[in-house]
N, C-alpha and C positions, 0 to 999 in steps of 0.2 A: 504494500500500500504506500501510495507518495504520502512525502508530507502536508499537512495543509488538510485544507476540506474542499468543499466542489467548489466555492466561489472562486478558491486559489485557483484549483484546476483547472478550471474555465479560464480564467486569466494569464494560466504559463499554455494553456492550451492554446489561447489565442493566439499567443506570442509567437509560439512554435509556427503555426497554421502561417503567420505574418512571414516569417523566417524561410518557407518552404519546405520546413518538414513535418507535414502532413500525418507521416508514418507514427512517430511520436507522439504529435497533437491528438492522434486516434487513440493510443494506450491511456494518454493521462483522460482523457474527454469520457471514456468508456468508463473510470471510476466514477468522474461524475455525475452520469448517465444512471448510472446505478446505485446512487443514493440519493438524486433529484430525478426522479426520472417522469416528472410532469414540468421541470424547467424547458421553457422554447428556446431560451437561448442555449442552453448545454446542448440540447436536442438539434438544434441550427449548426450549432460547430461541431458536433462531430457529424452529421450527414456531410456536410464541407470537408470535414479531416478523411473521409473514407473518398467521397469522389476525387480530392484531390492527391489520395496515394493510390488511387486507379480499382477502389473496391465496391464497384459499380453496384451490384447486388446487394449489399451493407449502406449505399449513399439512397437507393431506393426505398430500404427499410425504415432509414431513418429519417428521410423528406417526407415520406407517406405517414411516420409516426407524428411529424411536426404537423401537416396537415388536421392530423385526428384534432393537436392541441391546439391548431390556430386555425384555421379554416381559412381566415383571410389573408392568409402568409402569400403574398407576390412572391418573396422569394424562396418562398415554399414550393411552389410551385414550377417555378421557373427550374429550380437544382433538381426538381423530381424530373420535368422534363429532360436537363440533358443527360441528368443517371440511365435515363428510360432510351435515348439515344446511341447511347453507347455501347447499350445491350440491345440495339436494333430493334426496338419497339417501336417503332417510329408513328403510328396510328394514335399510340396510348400516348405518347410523348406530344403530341401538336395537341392532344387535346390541353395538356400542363402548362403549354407553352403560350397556346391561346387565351388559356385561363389569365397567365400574366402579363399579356399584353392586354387583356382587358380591363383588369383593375389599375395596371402602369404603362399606360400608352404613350408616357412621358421616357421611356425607359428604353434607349434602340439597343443597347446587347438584347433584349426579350423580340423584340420586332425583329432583327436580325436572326436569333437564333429560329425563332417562329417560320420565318422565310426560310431557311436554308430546310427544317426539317420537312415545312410542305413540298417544297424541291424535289428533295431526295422522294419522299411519298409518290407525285407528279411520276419522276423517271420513272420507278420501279413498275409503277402502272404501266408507264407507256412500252415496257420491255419485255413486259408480262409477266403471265403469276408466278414463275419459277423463280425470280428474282429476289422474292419478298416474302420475308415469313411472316410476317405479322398484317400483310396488307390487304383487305377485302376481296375474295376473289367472285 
């Protein structure tokens, strides 16, 4: 167990996360996770500390658990879409991403990211169904 309590955690968590290691920021974030485990923000930085050390399936869990606690989390939404992306979900993902250009349409990473995944949806359509696992056939 580190030293400190989750507020600390959360804040060398953050640190780390700032620093670019991710990998780290996921270890300490996880203790805090697991004695606040209704905080959105511990819940926000480690779904951040998992997509950012590339544990897409863990950054899903944990964007979709922040949703449960905030419903109206933009950037709730937006990190579930591009976790959802990365794991070629791309159907499930426009809708996440849509969601956060809706409530922040002030916000062009979300409109951009929104655009490039309808794209990719667009192609795979026009290449046909073998192309796309997750695309309506």
């Amino acid at each position: 167990m580190p030293d400190g309590g989750p507020f600390e955690w959360l804040r060398r968590g953050l640190d780390l996360l700032e620093r670019g290691d991710a990998g780290a920021a996921a270890v300490l974030l996880e203790h805090a996770a697991a004695r606040e485990p209704e905080s959105s923000s511990v819940c926000e930085a480690l779904a951040r500390a998992h997509y950012d050390s590339g544990r897409f399936e863990r950054a899903v869990t944990c964007f979709t658990r922040l949703l449960t606690l905030v419903p109206t989390s933009d950037y709730g939404h937006f990190g579930l879409g591009l976790a959802l992306t990365r794991l070629d979900r791309f159907e499930l993902a426009t809708e996440h991403l849509a969601m956060a250009v809706a409530m922040r349409p002030d916000r062009p990473e979300y409109v951009d990211r929104l655009k490039q995944a309808r794209a990719t949806l667009r192609a795979r359509r026009e290449a046909g169904p073998a192309t796309g696992r997750d695309v309506p056939r």
